[in-house]
N, C-alpha and C positions, 0 to 999 in steps of 0.2 A: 504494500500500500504506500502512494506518495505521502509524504512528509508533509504537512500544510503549510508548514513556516518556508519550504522550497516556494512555493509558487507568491507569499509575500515578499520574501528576497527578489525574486523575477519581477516582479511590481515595481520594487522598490529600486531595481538597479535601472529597469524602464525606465523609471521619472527623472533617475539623475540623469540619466544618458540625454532624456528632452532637454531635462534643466540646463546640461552643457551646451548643448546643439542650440539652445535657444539661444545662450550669453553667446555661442561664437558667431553667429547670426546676427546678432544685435552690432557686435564689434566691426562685423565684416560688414554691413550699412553704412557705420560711421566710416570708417576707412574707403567703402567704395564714393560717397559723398564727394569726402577730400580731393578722391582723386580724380573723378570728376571736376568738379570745380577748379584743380590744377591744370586738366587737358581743356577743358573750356578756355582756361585764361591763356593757356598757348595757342592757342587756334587763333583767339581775336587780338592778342598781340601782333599773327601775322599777317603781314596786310592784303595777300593776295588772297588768303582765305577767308581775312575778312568783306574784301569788295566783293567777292565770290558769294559771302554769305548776306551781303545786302542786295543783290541782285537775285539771289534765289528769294527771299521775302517779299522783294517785289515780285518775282514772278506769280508767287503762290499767292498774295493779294490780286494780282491779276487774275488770277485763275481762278479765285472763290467767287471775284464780281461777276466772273462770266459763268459762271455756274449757277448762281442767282437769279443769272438772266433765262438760260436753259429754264431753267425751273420754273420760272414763271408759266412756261405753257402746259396746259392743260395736261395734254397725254404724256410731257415729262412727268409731270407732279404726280401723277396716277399711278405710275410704274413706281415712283420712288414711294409713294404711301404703300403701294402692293407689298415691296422690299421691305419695309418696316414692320407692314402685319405679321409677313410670312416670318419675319428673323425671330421675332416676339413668338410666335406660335410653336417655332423649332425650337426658342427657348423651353416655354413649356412642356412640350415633349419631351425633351432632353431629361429633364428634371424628373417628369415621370416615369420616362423610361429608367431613370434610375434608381427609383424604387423598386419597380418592377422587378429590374436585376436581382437586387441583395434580397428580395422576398424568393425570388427565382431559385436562386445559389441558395440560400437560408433553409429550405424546402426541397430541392433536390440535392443539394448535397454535393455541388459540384458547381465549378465557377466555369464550366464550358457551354457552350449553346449553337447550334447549328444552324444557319439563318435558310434562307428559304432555298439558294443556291448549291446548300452543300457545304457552305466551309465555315469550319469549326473556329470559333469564336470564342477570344475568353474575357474573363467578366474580370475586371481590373478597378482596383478602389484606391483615392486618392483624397488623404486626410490631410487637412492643415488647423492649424489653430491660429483662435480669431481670439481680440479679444468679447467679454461677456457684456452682454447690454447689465445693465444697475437699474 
């Protein structure tokens, strides 16, 4: 019979292992920040990537007004609201379908699934942590 204090150590070495992954995480934000804002100030230090970078800003001001303008007709506007609904709805889906999953795996007993083609599929889960609303 297993030991029950084994699977509290297993817990317990769990949570440091996040607690470390979390502070190196934390560290590694600060530090990529930095260095960010190091390559930033190199870039606009120099000058031909800097006119390079005020000519792409105007382009892409240019490009938004003219996109504006697109937009403005009728059958533009239509396609791009269909585009909204539909992304919105494959959200939902998504979201369902991933219930669907882990009740799927949870109940059979298996994280494989065969779509309607033939090829076997596997069911893949992906945790992070937020923090808690108060």
């Amino acid at each position: 019979m297993a030991d029950p204090s084994e699977g509290a150590d297993t817990v317990h070495e769990l949570e440091q292992m996040i607690k470390t992954n979390l502070a190196t995480l934390d560290r590694n934000k600060v530090e990529l920040k930095k260095l960010k804002e190091m390559l930033e100030s190199a870039l606009l230090n120099d000058e031909p990537y800097r006119l390079a970078s005020e000519k792409a800003k105007e382009a892409a001001k240019e490009k938004g007004k003219t996109k504006l303008n697109v937009l403005q007709n009728p059958q533009t506007r239509e396609i791009a609201e269909k585009i909204k609904d539909l992304t919105a709805e494959n959200r939902e889906l998504m979201a369902g379908q991933s219930e669907y999953l882990r009740e799927y795996a949870r109940l059979s007993g298996t994280n494989e699934i065969e779509d309607e083609a033939g090829e076997v599929l596997e069911i893949v889960y992906v945790a992070k942590l937020v923090k808690k609303a108060k």
